[in-house]
N, C-alpha and C positions, 0 to 999 in steps of 0.2 A: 585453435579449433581441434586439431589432434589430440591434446591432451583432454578435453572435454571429451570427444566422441570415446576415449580410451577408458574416462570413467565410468559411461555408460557402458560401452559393453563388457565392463570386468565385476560393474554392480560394485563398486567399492565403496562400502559408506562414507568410510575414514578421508576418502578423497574426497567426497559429495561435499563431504563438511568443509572442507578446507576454502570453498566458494563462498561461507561465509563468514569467513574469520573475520570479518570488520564490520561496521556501519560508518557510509559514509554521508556525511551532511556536510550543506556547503555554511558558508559561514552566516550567510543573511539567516537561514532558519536555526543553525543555532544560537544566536542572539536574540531571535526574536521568542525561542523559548525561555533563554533567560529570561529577558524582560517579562513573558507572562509569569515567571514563578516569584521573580524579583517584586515588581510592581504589586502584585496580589495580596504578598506578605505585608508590605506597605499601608497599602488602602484599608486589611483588616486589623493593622496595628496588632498583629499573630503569624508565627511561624503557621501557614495553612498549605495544606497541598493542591493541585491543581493540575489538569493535564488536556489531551486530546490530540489530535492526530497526526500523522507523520506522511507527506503527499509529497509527488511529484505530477511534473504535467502526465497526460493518457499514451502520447508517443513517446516518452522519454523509455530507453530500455536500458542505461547505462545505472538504475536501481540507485539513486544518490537521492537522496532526503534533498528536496528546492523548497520545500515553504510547509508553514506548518500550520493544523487549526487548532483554537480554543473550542473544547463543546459546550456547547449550551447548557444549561439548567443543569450543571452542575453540582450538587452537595458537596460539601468539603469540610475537612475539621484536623487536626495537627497531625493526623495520622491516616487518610485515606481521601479518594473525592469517589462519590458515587454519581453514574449517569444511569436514568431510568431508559431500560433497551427499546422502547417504541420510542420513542422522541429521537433516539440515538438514531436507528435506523432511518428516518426520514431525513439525518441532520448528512448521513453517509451517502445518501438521494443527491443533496445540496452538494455537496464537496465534487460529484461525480460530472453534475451540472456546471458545477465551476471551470471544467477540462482537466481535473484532476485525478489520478488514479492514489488508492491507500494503503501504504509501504506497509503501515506498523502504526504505533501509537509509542506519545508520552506523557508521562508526568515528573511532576518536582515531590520533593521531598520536605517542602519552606526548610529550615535549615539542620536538618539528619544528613547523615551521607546516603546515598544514593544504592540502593543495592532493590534485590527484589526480594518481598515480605511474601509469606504462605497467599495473603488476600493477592499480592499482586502476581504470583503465579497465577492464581484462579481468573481471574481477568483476563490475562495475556491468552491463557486457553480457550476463552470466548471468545477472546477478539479474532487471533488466528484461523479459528475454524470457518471464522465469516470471511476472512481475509481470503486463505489461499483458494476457492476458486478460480477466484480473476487476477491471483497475484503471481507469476509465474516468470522463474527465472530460466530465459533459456538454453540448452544445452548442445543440441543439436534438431535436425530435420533426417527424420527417419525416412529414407526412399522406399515406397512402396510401387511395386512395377504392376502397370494392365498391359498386357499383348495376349493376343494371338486370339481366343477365342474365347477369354477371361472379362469382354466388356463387349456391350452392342451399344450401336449407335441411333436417336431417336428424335423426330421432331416433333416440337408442338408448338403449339399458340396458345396463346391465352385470352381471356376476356378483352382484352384492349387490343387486341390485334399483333400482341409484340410475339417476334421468333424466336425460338429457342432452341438451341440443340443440347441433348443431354446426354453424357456418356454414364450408362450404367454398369454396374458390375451383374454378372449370371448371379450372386449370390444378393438376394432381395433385401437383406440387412446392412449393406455397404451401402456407404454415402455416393450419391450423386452429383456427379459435376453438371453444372449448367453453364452454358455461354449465351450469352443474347446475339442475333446475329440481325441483318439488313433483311430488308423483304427480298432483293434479288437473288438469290443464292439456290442451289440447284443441291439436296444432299447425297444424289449420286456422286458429286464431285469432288466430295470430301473423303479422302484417302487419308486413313490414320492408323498405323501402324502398332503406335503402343501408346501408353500416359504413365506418366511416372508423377505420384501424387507426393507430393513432401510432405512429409507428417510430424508436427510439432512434437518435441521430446524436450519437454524439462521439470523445474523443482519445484515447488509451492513453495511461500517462505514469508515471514510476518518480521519486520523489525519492534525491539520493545527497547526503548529510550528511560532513565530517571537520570535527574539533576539535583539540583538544590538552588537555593537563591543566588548562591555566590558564585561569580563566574571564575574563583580559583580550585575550586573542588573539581578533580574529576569527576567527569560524568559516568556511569553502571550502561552496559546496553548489553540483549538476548538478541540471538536469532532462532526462531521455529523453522524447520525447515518438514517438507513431508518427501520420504523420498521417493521415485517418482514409480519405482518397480513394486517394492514392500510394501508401501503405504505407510511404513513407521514413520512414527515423528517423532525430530530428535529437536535437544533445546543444544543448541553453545551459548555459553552462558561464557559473561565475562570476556564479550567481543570486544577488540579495538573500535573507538571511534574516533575516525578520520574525519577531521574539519576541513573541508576544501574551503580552495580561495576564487572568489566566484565575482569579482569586481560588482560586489553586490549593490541594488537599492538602499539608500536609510528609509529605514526605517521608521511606520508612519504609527507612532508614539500614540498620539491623539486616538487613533481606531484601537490602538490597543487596548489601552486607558477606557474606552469605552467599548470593549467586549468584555474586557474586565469585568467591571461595573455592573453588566445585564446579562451576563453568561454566569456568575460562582455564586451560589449561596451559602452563606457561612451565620451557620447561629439563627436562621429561620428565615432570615435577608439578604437580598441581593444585595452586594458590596456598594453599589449605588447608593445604597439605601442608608450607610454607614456612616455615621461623620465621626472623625476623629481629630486629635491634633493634626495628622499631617495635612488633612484638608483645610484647615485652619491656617495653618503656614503659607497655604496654597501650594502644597506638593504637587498634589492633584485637581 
C-alpha cells in the first residue's frame, strides 16, 4: 500500500503504468475463448473472426478476467466482426444482471496472429470510454477530515416515518452523510467531535484481448488506462498475459456450440443456419 499511496502523490505516470503491465485470466476463460474462436472457424468452414467480452463477478477486486461472453448479432467476415451499439448496450444491461462487472473485451483473429489493426484500435477507444466509469482500479482512500465547526449536525424523518441523522458540511456543494437511526434516540446526546470521510482514489482501466483459433499462438493483449489526476489516457500495448490456474469448471461445450450458432453472422446467416461438411460428419 505504501508504494501505491507513493504513486499517487508523486503523480508518476511511468509508475501508474507499471499496475498494468499484465492481463491476468484464469484458465476456464481462457479456453473457453479459445473454443469460441476455434469452434466458429469450424461451423463456418472459414478462417472468421469473432469476439466479445472480458467479465468478472461485481465484488471481485483482484481485476483477473473469470469468465467470458460471446455478443450477440454479431457480423463477422476473415478480417473484422462488427456489433451494432444499441443491441450492444442492452447486451452489457444483461452481463451486469448476470453479477457481473466488464474488464475489457476480446476477439480472435480465425487464424492471423493476433495483434491490434487501425479498426481495432478504433473499437477498443469506444469500448473504453463506456468501460472506465465503473471500472476502477484502486489505489488508495484519500482521508478527508470534518472537525470543529467545518460540519453541523441535523435530524429528519421522512415520509415513512424512518430517522435520520445527517452530517453536513458549512459548504452546501459537499456531499452528505446520512445514518438511519432507531425512533428512541435523543440528538442532544450525540457528541461528535470530528468525521473523517475516506475518499476513493484510483485508475480507470479497459483490458483488450486477440487470439487466434490455435491454442499454440500467443495471445496480443492492451491495457487503456485513464490517469486518475491528468485525465490522459495511456494504451500499454503488448501486455503479458497471465493464465491462472483456477481448478476450473469443464466447460459446457453444448452452450457454446449453441451461442455460436445464434450470436455470429457470417455471409448474411447465422452460423446455425450453415451446413457444411463438418455438420455432416457430425462435428457439430
Amino acid at each position: 500500500m505504501k508504494r501505491l499511496e507513493y504513486i499517487l502523490e508523486n503523480n508518476s505516470k511511468e509508475k501508474t503504468d507499471e499496475l498494468f503491465s499484465e492481463l491476468r485470466i484464469t484458465d476456464y476463460a481462457y479456453k473457453k475463448i479459445k473454443a469460441y474462436a476455434s469452434l466458429a472457424c469450424i461451423i463456418a468452414n472459414a478462417s472468421i473472426e469473432c469476439g466479445g467480452y472480458l467479465v468478472a463477478p461485481k465484488e471481485d477486486h483482484d481485476y483477473i478476467v473469470k469468465d467470458v461472453y460471446l455478443s450477440k448479432d454479431q457480423k463477422v467476415t476473415g478480417v473484422e466482426y462488427v456489433v451494432d451499439s444499441e443491441p450492444d448496450m442492452d447486451f452489457l444491461k444483461e452481463i451486469k444482471n448476470d453479477g457481473y462487472k466488464v474488464l475489457g473485451w476480446w476477439h480472435s483473429h480465425g487464424s492471423m496472429n493476433p495483434f491490434h489493426s487501425g479498426t481495432d484500435d478504433d473499437t477498443f477507444k469506444s469500448i473504453y470510454y463506456n468501460i472506465f466509469p465503473y471500472n476502477k482500479k484502486e489505489l488508495s482512500r484519500e482521508t478527508i477530515p470534518l472537525s470543529g465547526d467545518s460540519f453541523k449536525i441535523e435530524h429528519q424523518t421522512d415520509k415513512t416515518g424512518n430517522n435520520y441523522i445527517l452530517f453536513k458540511s458549512n459548504n452546501f456543494l459537499e456531499d452528505i452523510i446520512e445514518m438511519r437511526v432507531g425512533n428512541n434516540f435523543n440528538l442532544n446526546d450525540i457528541k461528535v467531535k470530528g468525521i473523517k470521510i475516506k475518499k476513493f482514489k484510483g485508475i480507470s482501466f479497459a483490458y483488450s484481448l486477440v487470439v487466434n483459433r490455435f491454442y499454440s499462438v500467443a495471445p496480443y493483449s492492451e491495457v487503456a488506462i485513464k490517469h486518475p489526476k491528468t485525465k490522459e489516457i495511456k494504451i500499454n500495448k503488448g501486455v503479458k498475459v497471465s493464465e491462472m490456474i483456477s481448478n476450473p469448471k469443464p466447460l459446457d461445450y453444448e452452450k457454446i456450440l449453441d451461442e455460436i450458432k445464434t450470436r455470429i453472422i457470417y455471409k448474411g446467416k447465422f452460423l446455425g443456419e450453415i451446413t457444411n461438411k463438418y455438420a455432416e460428419l457430425g462435428v457439430i
